[in-house]
N, CA, C and O atoms as a MOPAC input file, in Angstrom:
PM7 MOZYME 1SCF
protein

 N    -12.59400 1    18.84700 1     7.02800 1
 C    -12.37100 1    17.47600 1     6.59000 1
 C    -12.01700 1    16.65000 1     7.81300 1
 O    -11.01000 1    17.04900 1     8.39700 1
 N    -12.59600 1    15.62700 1     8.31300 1
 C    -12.47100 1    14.54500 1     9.40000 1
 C    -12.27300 1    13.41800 1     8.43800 1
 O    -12.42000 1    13.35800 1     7.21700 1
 N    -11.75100 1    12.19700 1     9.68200 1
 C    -11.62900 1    10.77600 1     9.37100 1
 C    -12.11400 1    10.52900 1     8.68500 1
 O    -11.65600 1    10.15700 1     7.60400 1
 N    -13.52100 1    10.63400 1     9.04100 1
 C    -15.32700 1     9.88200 1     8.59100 1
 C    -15.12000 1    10.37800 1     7.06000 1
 O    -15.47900 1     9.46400 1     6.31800 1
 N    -14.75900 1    11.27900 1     6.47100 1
 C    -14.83000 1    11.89700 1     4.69600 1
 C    -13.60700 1    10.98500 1     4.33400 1
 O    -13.89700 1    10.24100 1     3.39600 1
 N    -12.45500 1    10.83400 1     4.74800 1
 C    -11.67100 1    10.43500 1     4.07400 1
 C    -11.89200 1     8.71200 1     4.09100 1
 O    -11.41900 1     8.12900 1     3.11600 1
 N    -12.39200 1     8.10100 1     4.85100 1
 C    -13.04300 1     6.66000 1     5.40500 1
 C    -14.00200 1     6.92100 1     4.02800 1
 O    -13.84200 1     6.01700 1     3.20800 1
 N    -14.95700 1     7.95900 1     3.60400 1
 C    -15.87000 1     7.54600 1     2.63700 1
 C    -15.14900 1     7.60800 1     1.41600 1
 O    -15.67800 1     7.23900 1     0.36800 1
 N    -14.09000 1     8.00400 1     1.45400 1
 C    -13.27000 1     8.26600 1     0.07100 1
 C    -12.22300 1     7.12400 1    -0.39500 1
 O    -11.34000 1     6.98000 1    -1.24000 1
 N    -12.71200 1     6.54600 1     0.43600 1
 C    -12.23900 1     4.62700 1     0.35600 1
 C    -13.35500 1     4.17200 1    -0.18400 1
 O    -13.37900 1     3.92600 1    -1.39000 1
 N    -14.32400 1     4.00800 1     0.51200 1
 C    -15.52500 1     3.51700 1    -0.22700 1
 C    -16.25400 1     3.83600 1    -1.21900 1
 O    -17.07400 1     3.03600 1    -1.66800 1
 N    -16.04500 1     5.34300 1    -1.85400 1
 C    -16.55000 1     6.21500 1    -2.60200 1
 C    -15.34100 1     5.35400 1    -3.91000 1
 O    -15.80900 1     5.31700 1    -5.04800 1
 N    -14.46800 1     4.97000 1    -3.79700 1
 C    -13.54500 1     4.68900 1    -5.16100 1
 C    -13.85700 1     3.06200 1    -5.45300 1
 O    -13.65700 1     2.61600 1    -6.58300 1
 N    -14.46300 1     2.02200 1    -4.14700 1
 C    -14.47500 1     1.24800 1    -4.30800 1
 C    -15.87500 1     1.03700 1    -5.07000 1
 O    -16.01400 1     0.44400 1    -6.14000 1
 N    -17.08700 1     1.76500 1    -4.14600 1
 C    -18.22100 1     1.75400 1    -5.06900 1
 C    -18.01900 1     2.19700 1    -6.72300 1
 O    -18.58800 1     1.53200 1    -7.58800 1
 N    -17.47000 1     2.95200 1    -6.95500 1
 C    -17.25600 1     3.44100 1    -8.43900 1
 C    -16.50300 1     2.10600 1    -9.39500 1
 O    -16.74500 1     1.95800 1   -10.59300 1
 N    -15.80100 1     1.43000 1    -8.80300 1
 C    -15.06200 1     0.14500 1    -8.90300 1
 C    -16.73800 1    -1.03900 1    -9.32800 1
 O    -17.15200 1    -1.44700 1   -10.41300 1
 N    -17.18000 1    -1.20100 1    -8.16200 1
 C    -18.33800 1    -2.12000 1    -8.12500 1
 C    -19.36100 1    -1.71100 1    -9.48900 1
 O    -19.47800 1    -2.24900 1   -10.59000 1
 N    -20.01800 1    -0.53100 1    -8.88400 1
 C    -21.09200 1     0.41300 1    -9.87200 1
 C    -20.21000 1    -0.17200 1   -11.24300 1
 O    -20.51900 1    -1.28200 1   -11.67400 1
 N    -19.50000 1     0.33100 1   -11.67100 1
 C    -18.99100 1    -0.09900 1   -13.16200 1
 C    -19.28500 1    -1.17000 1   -13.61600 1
 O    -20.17500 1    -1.33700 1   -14.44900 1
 N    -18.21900 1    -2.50000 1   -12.88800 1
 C    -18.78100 1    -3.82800 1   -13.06400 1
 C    -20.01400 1    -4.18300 1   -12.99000 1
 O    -20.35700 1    -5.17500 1   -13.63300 1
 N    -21.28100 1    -3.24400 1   -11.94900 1
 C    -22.42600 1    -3.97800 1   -12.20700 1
 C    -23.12400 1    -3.42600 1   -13.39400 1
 O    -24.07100 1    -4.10000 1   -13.80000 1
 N    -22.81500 1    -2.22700 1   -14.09100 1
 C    -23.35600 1    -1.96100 1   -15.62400 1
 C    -22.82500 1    -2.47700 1   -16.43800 1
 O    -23.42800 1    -2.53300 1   -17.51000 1
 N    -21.28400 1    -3.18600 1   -16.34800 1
 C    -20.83900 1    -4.02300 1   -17.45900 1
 C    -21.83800 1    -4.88800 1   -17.35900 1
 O    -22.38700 1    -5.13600 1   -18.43300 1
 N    -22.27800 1    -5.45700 1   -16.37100 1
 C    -22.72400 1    -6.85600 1   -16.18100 1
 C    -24.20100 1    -6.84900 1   -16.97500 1
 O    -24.63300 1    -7.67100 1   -17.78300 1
 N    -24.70500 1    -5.85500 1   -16.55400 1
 C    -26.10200 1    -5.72000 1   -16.95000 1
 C    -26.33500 1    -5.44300 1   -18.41900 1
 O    -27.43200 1    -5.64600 1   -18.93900 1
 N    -24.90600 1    -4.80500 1   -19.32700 1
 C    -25.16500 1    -4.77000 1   -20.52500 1
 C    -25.50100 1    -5.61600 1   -21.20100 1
 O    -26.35600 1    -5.62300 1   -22.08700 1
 N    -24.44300 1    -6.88100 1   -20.59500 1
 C    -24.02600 1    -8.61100 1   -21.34700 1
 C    -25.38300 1    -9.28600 1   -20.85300 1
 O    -25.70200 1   -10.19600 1   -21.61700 1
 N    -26.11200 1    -9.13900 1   -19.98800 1
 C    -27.19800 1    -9.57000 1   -19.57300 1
 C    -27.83600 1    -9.52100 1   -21.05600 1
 O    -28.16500 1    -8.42600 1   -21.51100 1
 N    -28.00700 1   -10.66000 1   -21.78600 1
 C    -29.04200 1   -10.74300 1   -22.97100 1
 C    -30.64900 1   -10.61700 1   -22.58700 1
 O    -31.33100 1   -11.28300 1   -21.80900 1
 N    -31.04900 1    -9.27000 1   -23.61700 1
 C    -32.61300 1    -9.19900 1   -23.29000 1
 C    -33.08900 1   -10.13100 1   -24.68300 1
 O    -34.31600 1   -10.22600 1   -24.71600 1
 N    -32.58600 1   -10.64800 1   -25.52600 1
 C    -32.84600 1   -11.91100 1   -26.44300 1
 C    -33.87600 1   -12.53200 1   -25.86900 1
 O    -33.43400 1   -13.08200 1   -24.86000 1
 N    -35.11100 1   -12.75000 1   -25.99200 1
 C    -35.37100 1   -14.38500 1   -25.92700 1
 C    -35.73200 1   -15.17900 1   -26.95300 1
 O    -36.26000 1   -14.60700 1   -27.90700 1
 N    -35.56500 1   -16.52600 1   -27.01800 1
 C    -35.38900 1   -17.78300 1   -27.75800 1
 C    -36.47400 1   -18.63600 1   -26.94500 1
 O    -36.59100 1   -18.81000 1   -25.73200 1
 N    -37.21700 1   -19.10200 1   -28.00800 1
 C    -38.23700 1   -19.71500 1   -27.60300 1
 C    -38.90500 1   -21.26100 1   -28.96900 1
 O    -38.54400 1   -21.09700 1   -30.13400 1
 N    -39.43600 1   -22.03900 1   -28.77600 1
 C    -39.87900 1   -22.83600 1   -29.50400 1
 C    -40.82100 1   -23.16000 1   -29.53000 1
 O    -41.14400 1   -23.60300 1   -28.42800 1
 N    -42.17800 1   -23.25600 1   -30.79900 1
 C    -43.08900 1   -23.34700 1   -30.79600 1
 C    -43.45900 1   -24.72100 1   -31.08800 1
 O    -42.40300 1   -25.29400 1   -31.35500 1
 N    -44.68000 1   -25.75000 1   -31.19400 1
 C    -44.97100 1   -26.56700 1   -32.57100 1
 C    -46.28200 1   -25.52500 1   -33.32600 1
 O    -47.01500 1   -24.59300 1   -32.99300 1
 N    -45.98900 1   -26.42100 1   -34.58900 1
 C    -47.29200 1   -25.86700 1   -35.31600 1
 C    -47.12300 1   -27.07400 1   -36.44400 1
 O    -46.40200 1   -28.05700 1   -36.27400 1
 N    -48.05200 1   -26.77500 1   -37.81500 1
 C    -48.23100 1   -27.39200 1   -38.72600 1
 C    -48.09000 1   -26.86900 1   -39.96200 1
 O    -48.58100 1   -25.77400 1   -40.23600 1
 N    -47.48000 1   -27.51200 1   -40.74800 1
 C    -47.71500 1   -26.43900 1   -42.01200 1
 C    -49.43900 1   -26.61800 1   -42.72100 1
 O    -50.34700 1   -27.44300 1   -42.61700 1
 N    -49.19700 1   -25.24000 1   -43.50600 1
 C    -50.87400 1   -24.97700 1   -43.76900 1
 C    -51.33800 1   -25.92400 1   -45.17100 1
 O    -52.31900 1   -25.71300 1   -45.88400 1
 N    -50.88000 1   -26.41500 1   -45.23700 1
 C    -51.14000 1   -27.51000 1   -46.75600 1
 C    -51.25700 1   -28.59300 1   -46.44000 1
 O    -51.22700 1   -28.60800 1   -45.21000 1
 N    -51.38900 1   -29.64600 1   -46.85700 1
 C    -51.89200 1   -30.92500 1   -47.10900 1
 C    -50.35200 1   -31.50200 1   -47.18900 1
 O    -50.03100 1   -31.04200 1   -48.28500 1
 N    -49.35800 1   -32.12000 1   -46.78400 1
 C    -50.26900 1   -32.92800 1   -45.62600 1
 C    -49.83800 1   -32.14800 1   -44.58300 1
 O    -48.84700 1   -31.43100 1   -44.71900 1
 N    -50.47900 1   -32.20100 1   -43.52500 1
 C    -50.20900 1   -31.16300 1   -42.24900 1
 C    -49.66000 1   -32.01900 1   -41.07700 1
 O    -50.25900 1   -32.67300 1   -40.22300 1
 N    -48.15100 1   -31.78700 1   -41.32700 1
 C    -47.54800 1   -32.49200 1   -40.76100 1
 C    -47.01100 1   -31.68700 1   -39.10600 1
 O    -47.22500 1   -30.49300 1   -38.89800 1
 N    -46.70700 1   -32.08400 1   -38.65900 1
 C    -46.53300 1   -31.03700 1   -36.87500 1
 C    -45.45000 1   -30.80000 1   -37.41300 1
 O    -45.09500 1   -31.54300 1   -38.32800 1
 N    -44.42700 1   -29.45600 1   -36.91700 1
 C    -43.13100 1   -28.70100 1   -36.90200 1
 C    -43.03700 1   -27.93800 1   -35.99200 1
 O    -43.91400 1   -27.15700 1   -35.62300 1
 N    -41.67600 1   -28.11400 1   -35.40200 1
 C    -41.41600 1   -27.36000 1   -34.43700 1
 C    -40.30000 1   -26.15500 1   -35.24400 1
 O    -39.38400 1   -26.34000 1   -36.04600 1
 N    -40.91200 1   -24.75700 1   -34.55700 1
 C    -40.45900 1   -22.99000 1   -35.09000 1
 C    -39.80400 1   -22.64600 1   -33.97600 1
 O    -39.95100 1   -23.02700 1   -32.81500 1
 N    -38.88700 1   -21.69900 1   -34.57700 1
 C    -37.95200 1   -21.39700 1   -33.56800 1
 C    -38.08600 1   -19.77600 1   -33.93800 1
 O    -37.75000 1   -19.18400 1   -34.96400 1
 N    -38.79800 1   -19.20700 1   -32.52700 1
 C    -38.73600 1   -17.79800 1   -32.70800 1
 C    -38.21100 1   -16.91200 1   -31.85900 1
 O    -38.07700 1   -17.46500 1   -30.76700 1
 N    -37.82600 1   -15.72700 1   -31.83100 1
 C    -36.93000 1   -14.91900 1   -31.36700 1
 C    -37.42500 1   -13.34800 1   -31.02800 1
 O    -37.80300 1   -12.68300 1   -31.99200 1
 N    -37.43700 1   -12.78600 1   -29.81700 1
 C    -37.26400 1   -11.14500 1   -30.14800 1
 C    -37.18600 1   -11.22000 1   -28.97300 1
 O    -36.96400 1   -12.14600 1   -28.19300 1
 N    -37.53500 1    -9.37000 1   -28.79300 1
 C    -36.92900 1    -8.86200 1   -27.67700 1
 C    -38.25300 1    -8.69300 1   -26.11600 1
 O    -39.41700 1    -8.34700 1   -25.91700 1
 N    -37.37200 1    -9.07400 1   -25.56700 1
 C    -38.50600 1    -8.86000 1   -23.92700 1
 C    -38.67200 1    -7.72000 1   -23.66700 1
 O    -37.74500 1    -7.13800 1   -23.10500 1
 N    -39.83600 1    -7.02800 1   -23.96000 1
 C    -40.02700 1    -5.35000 1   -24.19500 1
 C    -39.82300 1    -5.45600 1   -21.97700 1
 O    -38.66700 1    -5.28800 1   -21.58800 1
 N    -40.50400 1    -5.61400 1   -21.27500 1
 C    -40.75700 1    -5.41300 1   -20.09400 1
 C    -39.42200 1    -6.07400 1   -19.00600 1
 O    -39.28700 1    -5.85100 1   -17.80200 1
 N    -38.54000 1    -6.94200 1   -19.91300 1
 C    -36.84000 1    -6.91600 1   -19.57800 1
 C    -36.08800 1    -6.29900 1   -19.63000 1
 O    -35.19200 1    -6.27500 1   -18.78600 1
 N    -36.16400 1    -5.24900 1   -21.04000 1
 C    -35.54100 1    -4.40400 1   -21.22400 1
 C    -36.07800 1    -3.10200 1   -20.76400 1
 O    -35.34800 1    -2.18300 1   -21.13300 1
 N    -37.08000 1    -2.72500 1   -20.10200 1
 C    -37.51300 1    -1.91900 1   -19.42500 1
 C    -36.76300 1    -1.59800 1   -17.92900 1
 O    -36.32300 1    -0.51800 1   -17.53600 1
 N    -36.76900 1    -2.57200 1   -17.41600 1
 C    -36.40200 1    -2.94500 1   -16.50900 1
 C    -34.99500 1    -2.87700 1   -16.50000 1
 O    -34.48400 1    -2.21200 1   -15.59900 1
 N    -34.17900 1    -3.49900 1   -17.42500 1
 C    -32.55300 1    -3.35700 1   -17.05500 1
 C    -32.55700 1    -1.90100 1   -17.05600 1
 O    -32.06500 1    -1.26700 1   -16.12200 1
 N    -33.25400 1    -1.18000 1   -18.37100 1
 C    -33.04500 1     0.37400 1   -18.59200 1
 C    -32.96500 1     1.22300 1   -17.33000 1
 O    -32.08300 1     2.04200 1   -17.07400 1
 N    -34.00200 1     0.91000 1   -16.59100 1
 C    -34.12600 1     1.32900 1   -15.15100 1
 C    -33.02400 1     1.11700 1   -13.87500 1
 O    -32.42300 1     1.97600 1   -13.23000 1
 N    -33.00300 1     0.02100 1   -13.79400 1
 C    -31.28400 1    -0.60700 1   -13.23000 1
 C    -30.47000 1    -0.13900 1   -13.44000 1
 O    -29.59700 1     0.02100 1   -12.58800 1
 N    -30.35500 1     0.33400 1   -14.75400 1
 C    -29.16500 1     1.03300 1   -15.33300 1
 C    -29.10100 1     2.78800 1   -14.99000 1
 O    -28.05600 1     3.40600 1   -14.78600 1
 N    -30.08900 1     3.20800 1   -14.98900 1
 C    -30.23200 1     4.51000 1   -14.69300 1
 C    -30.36900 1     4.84300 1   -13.13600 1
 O    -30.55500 1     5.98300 1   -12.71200 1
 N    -30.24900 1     3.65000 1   -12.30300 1
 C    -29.87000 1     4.01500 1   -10.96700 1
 C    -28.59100 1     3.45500 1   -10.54200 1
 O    -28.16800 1     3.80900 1    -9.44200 1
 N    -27.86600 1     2.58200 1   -11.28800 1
 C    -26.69400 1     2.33900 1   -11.18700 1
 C    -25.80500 1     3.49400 1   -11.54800 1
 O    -24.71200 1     3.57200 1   -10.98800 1
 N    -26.33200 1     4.82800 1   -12.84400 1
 C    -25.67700 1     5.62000 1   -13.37000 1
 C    -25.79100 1     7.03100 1   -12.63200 1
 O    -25.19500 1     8.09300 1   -12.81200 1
 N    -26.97100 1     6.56200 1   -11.56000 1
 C    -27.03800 1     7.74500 1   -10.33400 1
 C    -26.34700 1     7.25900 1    -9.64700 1
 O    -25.41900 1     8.06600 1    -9.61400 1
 N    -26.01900 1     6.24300 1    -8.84500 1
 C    -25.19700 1     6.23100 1    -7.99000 1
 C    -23.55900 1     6.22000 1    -8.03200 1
 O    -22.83700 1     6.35400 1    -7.04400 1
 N    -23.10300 1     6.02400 1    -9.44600 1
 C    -22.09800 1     6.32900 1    -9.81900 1
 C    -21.33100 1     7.72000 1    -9.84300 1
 O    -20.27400 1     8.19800 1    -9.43200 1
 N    -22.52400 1     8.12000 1   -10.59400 1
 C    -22.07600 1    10.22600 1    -9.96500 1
 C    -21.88900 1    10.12900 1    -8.89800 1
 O    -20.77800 1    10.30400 1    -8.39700 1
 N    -22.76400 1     9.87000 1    -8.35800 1
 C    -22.29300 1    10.33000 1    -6.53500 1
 C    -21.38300 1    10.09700 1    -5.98500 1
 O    -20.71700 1    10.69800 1    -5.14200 1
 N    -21.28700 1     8.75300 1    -6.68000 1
 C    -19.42300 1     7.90900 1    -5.62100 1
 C    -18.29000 1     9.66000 1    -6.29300 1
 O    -17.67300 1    10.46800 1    -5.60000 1
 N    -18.47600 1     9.61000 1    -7.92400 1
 C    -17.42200 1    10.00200 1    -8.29400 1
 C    -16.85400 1    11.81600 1    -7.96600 1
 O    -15.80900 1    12.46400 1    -8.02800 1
 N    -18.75600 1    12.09900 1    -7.49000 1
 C    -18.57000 1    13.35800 1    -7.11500 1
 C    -17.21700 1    13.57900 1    -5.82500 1
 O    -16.12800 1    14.15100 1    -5.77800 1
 N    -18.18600 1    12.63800 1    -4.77500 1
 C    -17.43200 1    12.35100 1    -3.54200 1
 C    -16.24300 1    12.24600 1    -3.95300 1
 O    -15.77700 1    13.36600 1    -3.74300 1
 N    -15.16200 1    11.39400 1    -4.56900 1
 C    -14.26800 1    11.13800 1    -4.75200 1
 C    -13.29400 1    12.43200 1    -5.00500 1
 O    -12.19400 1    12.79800 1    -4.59000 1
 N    -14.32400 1    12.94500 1    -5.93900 1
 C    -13.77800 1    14.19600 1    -6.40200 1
 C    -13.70300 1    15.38800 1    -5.43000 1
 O    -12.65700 1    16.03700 1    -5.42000 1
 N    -14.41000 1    15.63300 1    -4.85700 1
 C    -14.52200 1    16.17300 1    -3.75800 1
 C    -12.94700 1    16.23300 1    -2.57000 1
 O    -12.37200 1    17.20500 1    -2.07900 1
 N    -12.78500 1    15.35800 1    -2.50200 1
 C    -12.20600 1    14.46000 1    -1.79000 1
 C    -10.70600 1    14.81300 1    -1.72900 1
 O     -9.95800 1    15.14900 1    -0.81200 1
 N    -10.47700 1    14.51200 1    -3.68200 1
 C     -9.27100 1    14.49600 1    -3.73000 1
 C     -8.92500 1    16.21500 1    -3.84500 1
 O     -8.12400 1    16.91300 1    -3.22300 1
 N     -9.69300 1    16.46700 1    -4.69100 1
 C     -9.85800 1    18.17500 1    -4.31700 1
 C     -9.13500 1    19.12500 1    -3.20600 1
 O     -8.35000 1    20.06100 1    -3.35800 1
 N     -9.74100 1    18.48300 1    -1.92500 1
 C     -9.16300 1    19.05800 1    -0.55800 1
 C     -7.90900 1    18.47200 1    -0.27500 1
 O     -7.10400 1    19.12500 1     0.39000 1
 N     -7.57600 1    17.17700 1    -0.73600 1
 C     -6.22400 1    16.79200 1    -0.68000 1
 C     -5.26300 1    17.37000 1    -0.94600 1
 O     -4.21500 1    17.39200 1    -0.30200 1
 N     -5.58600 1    18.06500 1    -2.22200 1
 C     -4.81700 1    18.97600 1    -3.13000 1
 C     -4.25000 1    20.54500 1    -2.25800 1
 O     -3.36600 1    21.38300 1    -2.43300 1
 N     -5.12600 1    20.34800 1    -1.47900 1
 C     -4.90100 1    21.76900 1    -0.84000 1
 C     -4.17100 1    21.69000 1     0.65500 1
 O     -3.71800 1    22.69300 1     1.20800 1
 N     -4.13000 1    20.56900 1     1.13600 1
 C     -3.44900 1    20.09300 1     2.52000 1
 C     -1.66100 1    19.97100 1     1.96500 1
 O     -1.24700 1    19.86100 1     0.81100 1
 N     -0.89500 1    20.03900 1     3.22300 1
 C      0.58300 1    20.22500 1     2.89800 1
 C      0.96200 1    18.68300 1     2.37400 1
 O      0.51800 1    17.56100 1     2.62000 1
 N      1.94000 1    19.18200 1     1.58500 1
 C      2.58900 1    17.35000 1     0.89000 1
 C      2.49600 1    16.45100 1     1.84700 1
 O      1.87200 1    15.39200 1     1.77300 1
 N      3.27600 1    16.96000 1     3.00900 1
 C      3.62800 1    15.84300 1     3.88700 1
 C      2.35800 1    15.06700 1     4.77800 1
 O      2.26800 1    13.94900 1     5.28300 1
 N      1.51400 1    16.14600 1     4.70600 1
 C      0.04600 1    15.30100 1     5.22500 1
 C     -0.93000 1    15.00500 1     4.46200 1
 O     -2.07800 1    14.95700 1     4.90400 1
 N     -0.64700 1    14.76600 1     3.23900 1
 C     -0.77600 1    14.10000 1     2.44900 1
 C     -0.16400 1    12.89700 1     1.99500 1
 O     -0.92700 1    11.95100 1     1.80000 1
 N      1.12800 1    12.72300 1     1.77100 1
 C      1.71400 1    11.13600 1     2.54500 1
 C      0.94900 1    10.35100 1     3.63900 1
 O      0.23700 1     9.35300 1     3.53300 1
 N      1.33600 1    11.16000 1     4.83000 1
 C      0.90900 1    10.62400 1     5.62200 1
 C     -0.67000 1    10.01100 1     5.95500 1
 O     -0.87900 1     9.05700 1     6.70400 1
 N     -1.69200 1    10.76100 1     5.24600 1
 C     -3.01900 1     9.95700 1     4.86700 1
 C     -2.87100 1     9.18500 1     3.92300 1
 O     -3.32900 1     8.09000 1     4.24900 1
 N     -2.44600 1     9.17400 1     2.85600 1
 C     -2.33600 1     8.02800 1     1.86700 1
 C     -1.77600 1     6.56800 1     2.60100 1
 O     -2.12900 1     5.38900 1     2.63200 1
 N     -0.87100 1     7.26800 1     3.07000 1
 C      0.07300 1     5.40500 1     3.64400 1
 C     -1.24400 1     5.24700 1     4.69700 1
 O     -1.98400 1     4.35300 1     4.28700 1
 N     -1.71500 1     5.85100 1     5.89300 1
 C     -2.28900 1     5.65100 1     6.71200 1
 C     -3.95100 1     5.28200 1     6.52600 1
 O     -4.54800 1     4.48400 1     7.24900 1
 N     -4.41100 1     5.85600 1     5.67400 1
 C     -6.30000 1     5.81100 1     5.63300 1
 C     -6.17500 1     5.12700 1     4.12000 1
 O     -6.82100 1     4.07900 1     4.09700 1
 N     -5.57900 1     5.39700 1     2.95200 1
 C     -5.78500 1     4.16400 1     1.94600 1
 C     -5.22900 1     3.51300 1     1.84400 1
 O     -5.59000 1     2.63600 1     1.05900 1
 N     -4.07300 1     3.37300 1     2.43000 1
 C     -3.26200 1     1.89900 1     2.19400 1
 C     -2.68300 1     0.90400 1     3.43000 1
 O     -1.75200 1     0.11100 1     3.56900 1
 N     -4.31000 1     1.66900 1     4.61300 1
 C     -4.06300 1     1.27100 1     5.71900 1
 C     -2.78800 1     0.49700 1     6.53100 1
 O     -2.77600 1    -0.62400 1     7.03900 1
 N     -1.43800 1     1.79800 1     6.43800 1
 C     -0.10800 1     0.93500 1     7.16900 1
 C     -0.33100 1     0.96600 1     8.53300 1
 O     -1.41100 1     1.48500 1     8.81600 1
 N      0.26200 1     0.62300 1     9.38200 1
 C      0.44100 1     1.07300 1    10.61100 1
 C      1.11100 1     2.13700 1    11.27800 1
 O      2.13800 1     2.47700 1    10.69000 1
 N      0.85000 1     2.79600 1    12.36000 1
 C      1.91000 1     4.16500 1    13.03400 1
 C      3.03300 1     4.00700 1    12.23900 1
 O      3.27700 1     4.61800 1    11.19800 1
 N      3.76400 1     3.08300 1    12.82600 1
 C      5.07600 1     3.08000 1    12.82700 1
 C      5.38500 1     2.29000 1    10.87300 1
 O      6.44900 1     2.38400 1    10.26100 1
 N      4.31200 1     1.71100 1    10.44000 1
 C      4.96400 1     1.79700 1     8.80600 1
 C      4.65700 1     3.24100 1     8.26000 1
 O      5.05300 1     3.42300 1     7.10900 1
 N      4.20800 1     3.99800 1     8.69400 1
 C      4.14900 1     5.01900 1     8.17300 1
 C      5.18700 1     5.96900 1     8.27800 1
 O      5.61100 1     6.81000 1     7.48500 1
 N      5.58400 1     5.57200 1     9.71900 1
 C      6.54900 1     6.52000 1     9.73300 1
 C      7.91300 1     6.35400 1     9.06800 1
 O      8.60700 1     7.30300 1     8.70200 1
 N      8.28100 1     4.88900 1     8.92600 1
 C      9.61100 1     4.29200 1     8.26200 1
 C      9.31500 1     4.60200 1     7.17500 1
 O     10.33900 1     4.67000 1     6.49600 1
 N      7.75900 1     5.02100 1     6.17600 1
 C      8.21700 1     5.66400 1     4.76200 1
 C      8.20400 1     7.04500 1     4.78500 1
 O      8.39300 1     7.54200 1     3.67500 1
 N      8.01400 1     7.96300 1     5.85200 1
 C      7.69400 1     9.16300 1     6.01900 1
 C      9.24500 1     9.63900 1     5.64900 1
 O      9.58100 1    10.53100 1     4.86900 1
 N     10.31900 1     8.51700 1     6.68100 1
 C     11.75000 1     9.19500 1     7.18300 1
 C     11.62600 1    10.06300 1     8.21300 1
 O     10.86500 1    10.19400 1     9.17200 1
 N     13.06000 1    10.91100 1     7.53700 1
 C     13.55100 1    12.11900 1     8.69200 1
 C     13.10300 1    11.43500 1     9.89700 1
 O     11.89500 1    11.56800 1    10.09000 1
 N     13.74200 1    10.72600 1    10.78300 1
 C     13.15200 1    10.07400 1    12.14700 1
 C     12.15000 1     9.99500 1    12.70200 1
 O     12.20600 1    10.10100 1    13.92700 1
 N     11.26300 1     9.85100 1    12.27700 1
 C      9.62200 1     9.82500 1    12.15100 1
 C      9.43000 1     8.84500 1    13.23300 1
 O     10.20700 1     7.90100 1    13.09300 1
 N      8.93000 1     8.77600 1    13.90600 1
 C      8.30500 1     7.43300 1    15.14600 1
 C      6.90000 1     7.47500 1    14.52100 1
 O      6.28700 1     8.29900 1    13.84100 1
 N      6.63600 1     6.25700 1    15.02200 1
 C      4.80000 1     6.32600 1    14.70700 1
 C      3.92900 1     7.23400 1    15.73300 1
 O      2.82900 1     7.75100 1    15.54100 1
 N      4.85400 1     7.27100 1    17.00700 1
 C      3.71400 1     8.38300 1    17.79400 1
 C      3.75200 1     9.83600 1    17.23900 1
 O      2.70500 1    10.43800 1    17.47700 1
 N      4.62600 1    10.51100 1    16.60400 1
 C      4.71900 1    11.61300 1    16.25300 1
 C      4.10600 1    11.73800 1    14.93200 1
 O      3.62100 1    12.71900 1    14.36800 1
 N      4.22300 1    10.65800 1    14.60900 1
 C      3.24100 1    11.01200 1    12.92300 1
 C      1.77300 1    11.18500 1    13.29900 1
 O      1.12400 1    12.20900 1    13.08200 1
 N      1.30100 1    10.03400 1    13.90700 1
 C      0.11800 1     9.67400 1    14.82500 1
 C     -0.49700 1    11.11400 1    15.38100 1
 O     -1.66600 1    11.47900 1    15.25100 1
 N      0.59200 1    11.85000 1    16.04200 1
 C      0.01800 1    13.55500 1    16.93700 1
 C     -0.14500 1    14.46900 1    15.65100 1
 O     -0.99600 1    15.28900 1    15.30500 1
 N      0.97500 1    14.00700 1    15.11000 1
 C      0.71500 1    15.32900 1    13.38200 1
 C     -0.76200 1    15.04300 1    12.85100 1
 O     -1.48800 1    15.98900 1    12.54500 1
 N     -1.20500 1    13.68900 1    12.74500 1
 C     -2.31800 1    13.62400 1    12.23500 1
 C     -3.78300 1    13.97500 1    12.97900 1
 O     -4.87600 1    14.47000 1    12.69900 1
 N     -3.24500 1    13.53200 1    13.83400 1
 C     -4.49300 1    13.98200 1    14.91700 1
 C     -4.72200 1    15.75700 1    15.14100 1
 O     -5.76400 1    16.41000 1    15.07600 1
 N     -3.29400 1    16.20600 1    15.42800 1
 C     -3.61000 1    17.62200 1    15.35900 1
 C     -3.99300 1    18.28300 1    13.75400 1
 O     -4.47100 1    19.39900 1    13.55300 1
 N     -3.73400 1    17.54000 1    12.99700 1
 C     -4.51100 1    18.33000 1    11.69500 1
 C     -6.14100 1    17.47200 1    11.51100 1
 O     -6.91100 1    18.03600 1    10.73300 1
 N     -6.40600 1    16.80500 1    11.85700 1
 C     -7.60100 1    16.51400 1    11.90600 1
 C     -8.32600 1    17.47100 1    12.99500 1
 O     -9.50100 1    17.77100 1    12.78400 1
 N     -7.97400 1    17.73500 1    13.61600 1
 C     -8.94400 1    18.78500 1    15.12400 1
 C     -8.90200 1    19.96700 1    14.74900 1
 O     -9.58000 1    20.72600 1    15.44200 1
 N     -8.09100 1    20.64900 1    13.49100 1
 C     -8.07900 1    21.88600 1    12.81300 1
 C     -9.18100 1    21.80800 1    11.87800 1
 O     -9.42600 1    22.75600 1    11.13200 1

């Protein structure tokens, strides 16, 4: 596990964030259409009228269907990753696990990390802890 995985495991939660909203979006997307005709009625006297007709856009709804089924691929993937992710987290020691959370998702700085770490923590020593478990 390097930087670069845990950097995608930011973006991997945010895409899953996005991906969602853009299938909400696409549901509410009405494939309805509404349309207005004239015509006449068929009797005597044949006067003009305007019809108001309605159905569905077969080749709109084709299309969102499709949108939707690559929005619902790329969603696995974020969530695999994610999963993935947190997975190996699970298996790293508590404390370097703090220390990536404050540091790579909630991007603090050295030294805010270290004032929530405690036990006299400086930011350069948190900074070497992390670096030496990243080169392992």
């Amino acid at each position: 596990m390097n930087k670069e995985v845990l950097n995608q495991y930011i973006d991997a939660c945010e895409l899953v964030r996005e991906t969602q909203e853009d299938i909400r979006r696409l549901q509410q997307r009405g494939t309805v259409q509404n349309d207005s005709v004239k015509g006449s009625m068929t009797d005597f006297p044949y006067i003009e009228k305007t019809f108001h007709i309605q159905g569905i856009d077969v080749e709109n709804e084709q299309q969102i269907e499709r949108e939707k089924e690559l929005l619902q691929q790329r969603l696995e993937q974020a969530k695999e990753l994610k999963n993935e992710v947190e997975a190996y987290l699970n298996t790293i020691p508590l404390r370097m696990q703090r220390i990536i959370r404050y540091k790579i998702f909630e991007q603090m700085t050295w030294e805010q990390v270290a004032r929530k770490m405690g036990r006299r923590s400086t930011g350069e020593s948190v900074r070497k802890e992390f670096e030496a478990f990243i080169k392992k």
